[in-house]
C-alpha positions in Angstrom: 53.8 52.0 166.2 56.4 51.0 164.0 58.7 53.2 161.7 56.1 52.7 158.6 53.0 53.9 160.3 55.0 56.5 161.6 56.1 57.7 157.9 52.2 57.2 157.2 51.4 59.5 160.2 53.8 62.1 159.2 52.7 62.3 155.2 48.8 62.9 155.9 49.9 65.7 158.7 52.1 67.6 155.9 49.7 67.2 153.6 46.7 68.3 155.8 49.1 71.0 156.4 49.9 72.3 153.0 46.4 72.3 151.8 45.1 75.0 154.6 44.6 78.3 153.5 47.0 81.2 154.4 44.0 82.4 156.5 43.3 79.5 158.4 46.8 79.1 158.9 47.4 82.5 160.4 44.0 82.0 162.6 45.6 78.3 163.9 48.9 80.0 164.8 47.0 83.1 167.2 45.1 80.2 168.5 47.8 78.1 170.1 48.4 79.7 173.9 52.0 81.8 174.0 54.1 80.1 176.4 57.0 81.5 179.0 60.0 81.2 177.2 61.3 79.2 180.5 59.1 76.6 179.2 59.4 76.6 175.8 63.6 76.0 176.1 63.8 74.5 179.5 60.3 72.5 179.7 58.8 72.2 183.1 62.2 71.9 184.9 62.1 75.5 186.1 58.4 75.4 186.9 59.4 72.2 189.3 62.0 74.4 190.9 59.9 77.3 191.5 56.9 75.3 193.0 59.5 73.2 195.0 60.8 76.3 196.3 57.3 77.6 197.1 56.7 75.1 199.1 60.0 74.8 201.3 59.3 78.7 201.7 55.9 78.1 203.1 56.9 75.5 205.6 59.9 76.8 206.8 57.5 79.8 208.1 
């Protein structure tokens, strides 16, 4: 993809954007799943540590 398709892809996705209704708007925003905020500022780097900790737990027993 280079930097002018990019532009392209960005455009129709603000302009999709800006012609939803406050309503649907609202409605997308309590659709998308709340995340931990562990993974929303850290990613899946403390989710890795906590299964990989799991795991050496369970086999040390």
């Amino acid at each position: 993809m280079n930097q002018n398709d990019y532009v392209k892809f960005l455009t129709e996705e603000m302009v999709k954007y800006m012609q939803l209704s406050k309503e649907e708007k609202k409605q997308r925003k309590q659709e998308k799943p709340s995340r931990k905020s562990s993974v929303y500022w850290f990613g899946l780097i403390p989710l890795a540590i906590r299964m990989f900790r799991r795991k050496r737990k369970i086999s040390h027993h």
